[in-house]
N, C-alpha and C positions, 0 to 999 in steps of 0.2 A: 718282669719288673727288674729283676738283676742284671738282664741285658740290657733293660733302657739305661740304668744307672751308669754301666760300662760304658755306653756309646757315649753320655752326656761328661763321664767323666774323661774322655777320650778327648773330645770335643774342648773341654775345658783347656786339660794340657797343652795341646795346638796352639790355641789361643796362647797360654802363657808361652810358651817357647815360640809365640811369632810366627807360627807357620802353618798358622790356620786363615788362608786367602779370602778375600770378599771378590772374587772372580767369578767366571761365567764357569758352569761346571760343563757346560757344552762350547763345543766353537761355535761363534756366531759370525755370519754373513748379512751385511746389509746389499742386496743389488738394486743398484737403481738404474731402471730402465731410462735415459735419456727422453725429455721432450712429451709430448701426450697433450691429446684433446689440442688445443687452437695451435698447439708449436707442435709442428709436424715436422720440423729438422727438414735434413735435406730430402728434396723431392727428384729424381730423375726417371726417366723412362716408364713412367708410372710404378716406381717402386719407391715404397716411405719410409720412413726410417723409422719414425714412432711403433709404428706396425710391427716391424722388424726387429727393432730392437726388447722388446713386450715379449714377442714370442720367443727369442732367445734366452732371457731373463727366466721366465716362467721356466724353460726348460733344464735351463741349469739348477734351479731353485730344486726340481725333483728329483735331481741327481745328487744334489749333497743331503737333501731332506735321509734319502732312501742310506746314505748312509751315515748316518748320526749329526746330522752340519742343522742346528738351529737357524732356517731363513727368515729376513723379514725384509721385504718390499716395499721400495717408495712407492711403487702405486704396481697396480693387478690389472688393474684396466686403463681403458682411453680415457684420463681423464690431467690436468693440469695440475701440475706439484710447482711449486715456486723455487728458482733455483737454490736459496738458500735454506730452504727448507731439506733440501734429499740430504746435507752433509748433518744437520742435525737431528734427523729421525734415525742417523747412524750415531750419533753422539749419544740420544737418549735411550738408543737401543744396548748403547756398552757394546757394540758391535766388535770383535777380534780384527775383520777387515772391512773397506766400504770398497764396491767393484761398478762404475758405474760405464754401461754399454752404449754404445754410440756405431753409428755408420757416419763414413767418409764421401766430401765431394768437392769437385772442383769444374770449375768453368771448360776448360781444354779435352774434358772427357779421354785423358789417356791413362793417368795414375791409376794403380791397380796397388795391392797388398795390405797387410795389416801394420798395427801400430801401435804403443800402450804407452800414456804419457801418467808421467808423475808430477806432482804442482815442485816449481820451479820458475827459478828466471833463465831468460832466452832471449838472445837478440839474433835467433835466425826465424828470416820473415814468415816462413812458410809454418813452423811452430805457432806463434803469434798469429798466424791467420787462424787456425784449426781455434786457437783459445776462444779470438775475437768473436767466430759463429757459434761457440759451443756457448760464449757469456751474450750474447745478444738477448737470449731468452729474460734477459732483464726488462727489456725492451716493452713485452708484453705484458709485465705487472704492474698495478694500480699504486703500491706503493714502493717505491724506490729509494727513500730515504733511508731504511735500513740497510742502504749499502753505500752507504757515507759519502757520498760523491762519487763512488767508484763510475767509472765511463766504459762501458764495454768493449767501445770500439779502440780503446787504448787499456788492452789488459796488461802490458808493460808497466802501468802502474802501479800492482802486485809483484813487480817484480823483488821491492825492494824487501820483502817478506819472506827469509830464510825457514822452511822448515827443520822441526825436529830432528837432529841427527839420526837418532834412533828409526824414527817415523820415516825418513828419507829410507834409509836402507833397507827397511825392510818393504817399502813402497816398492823401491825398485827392483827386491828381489822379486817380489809377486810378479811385478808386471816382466820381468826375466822369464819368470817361469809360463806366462801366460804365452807370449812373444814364442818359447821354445815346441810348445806341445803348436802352436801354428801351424810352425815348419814343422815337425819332426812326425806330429801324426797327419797333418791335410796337406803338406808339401803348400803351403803358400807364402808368396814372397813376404818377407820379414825386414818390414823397413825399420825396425828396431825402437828402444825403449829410449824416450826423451823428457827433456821436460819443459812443463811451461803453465804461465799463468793461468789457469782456471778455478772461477768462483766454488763451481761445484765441492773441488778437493780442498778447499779454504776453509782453516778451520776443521775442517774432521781432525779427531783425536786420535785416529788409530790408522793404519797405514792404510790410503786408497791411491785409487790408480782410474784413469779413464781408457777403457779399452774402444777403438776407432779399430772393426772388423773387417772394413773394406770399402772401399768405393764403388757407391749405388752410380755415381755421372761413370765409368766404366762399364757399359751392359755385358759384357760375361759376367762381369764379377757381380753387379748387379742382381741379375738372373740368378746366381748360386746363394748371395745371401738373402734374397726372396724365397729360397723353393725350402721343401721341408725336409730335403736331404742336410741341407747346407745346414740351415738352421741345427740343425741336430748333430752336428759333428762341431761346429762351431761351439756348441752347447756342451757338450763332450769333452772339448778340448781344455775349455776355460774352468768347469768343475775339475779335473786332473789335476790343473796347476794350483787351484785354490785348495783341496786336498795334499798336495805336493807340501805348498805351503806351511799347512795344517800336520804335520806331520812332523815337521821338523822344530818350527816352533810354540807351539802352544801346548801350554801343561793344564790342565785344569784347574782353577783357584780354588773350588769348593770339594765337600768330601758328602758323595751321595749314598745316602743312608740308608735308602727305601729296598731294600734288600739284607734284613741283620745280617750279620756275619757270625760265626762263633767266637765264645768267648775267649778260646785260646788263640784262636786267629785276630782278634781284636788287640789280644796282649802283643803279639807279635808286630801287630802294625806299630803302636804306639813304640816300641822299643827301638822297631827301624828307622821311624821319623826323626827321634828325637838323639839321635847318634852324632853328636860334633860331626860339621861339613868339614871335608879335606881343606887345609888351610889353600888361598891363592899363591901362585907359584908365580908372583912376579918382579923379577929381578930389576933395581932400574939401571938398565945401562946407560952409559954415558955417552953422547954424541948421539950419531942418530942410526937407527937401527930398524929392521923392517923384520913384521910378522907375517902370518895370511891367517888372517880371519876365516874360519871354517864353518862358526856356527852361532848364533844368538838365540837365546831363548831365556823364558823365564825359571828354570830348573836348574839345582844348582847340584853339578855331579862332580862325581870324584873323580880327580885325573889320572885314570888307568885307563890305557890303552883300550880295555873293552869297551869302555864307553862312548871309544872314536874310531871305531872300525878298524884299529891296530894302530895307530898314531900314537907315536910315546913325545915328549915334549913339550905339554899340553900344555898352556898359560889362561888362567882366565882373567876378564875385567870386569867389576862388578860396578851396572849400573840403577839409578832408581829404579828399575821396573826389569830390566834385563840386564843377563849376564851374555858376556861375550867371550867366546873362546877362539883361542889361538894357538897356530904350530909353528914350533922352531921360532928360532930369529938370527938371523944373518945380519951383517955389519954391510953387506955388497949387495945392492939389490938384482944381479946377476944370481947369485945363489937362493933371493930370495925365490926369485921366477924358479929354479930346480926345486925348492920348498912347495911352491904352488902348484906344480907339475905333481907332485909325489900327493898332495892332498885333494886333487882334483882324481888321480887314479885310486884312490878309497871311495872313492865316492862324492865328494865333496865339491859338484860340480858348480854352486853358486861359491866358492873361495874367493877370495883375494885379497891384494898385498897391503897392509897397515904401516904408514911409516908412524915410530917414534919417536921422537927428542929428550933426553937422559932420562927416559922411562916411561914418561909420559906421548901419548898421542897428539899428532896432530895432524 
């Protein structure tokens, strides 16, 4: 009884000092398998995509399940999801990321490699084409007024829909890190991280990305994303980076209970939590000046060196939902790029350069 009391008056405290989260206590993943049941996506060589892309999904699902990653799935089987529907079953899920799988194809059967788009405006055609067939799936639903006249075959008319600063960045770090474990664990070509109008990532709250694995109209490549070696390295590769992800930024918002703790150990929590945060360390200089952004997250640390793998010079920015942190700043962005070198060899391999204007970003 005196332990429940503890916990509840624990609990209370947070709350009054604001730093008690309504967040997911786990990370959550929404994957959505692209297409299913009458939209079969692209078809070549007798290899389907809906098929393909299912069994990859489901694969990856068991690789973050097994290590603490709460999954939930636009669909498990062959059957028809509406495409506006997969960006809101990741909305109503409170999802941390939404990762949705697709296979690549084209008429000339030569294109081969991977590819990770983030929504975006684009006016290179081959972008635009990949959007156009990924939004066709409009096509086949009965009602279409809930996409306001949207025209699939002209997804450029999304374009004029800036996403989230925040939501952007961290899109494209994902699909960075997705794009890197490609190459770096299956050696496949890396036709790199873009962006472009699609309905699917429209509207999601939380950072998504469309991964395009490879082109099925290329039969090697074809052949490898069909067999169950492929699938499963491909599966492999894409949990890695969404773990990558999940490590760097997401703190848990909630405090899990179902294990008391002792009472001495409770007093000590509450003492640590509730310790004034280090003030922000940002100077506003005048004229324009360049940072390197090294890290965003929803955690708010104190700027000592240990908390950035030895980096002293630490600057943060606090935004609604995340803070973002920063090294050095240079007046020359020649120095800045030696700032960026120096934070990329700590580790800090997703970094890069922020310009300011008398202290403020833009």
């Amino acid at each position: 009884m005196k332990g429940m009391k503890l916990r509840l008056a624990f609990i209370t405290l947070l709350a009054c000092c604001g730093l008690y989260a309504q967040g997911n206590s786990k990370f959550r993943v929404v994957l959505d398998p692209g297409h299913g049941a009458k939209d079969y996506g692209v078809v070549y060589h007798g290899f389907i995509e809906k098929n393909i892309v299912l069994n990859v999904a489901l694969k990856v699902g068991k690789i973050l399940e097994k290590e603490g990653v709460q999954v939930v799935y636009t669909r498990k089987s062959d059957v028809f999801v509406e495409l506006d529907e997969r960006h809101e079953i990741a909305n109503r899920s409170n999802a941390d990321v939404f990762v949705s799988l697709h296979c690549n194809g084209e008429p000339k059967k030569l294109a081969f490699g991977t590819e990770a788009f983030v929504m975006g405006a684009t006016k290179n055609a081959s972008h635009l084409e990949v959007a156009k067939r990924e939004n066709s799936v409009i096509k086949l639903e009965s009602d279409r007024e809930k996409y306001q006249g949207f025209d699939p075959n002209k997804p450029e008319t999304l374009a004029g829909i800036k996403p989230d600063d925040e939501l952007l960045n961290k899109s494209i770090d994902l699909a960075s890190r997705v794009e890197e474990r490609f190459t770096d664990d299956l050696k496949r070509k890396k036709r790199g991280v873009k962006q472009a109008p699609f309905w699917v990532l429209h509207n999601a709250k939380m950072p998504g990305i469309l991964i395009e694995m490879g082109f099925l109209s290329y039969k090697p490549e074809g052949e490898y994303l069909n067999s169950d070696e492929g699938q499963d390295e491909l599966a492999e590769s894409i949990a890695k980076a969404i773990l990558s992800y999940k490590k760097e930024y997401f703190v848990p918002g909630t405090v899990d209970y179902s294990e008391p703790k002792t009472e001495t150990k409770e007093v000590a929590e509450v003492e640590k939590t509730v310790k004034p945060a280090a003030a922000t360390v940002a100077a506003a200089s005048k004229g324009d000046s360049y940072r390197v952004q090294i890290a965003a997250s929803g955690k708010d640390l104190e700027l000592v060196p240990s908390n950035f793998n030895g980096l002293n010079n630490i600057t943060k920015e606090k935004g609604a939902s995340v803070i973002k942190y920063f090294y050095g700043e240079a007046t020359d962005r020649e120095e800045a790029k030696v700032l960026l070198s120096e934070a990329k060899a700590k580790g800090y391999t997703s970094a890069f350069i922020a310009t300011f204007r008398d202290g403020k970003r833009i």
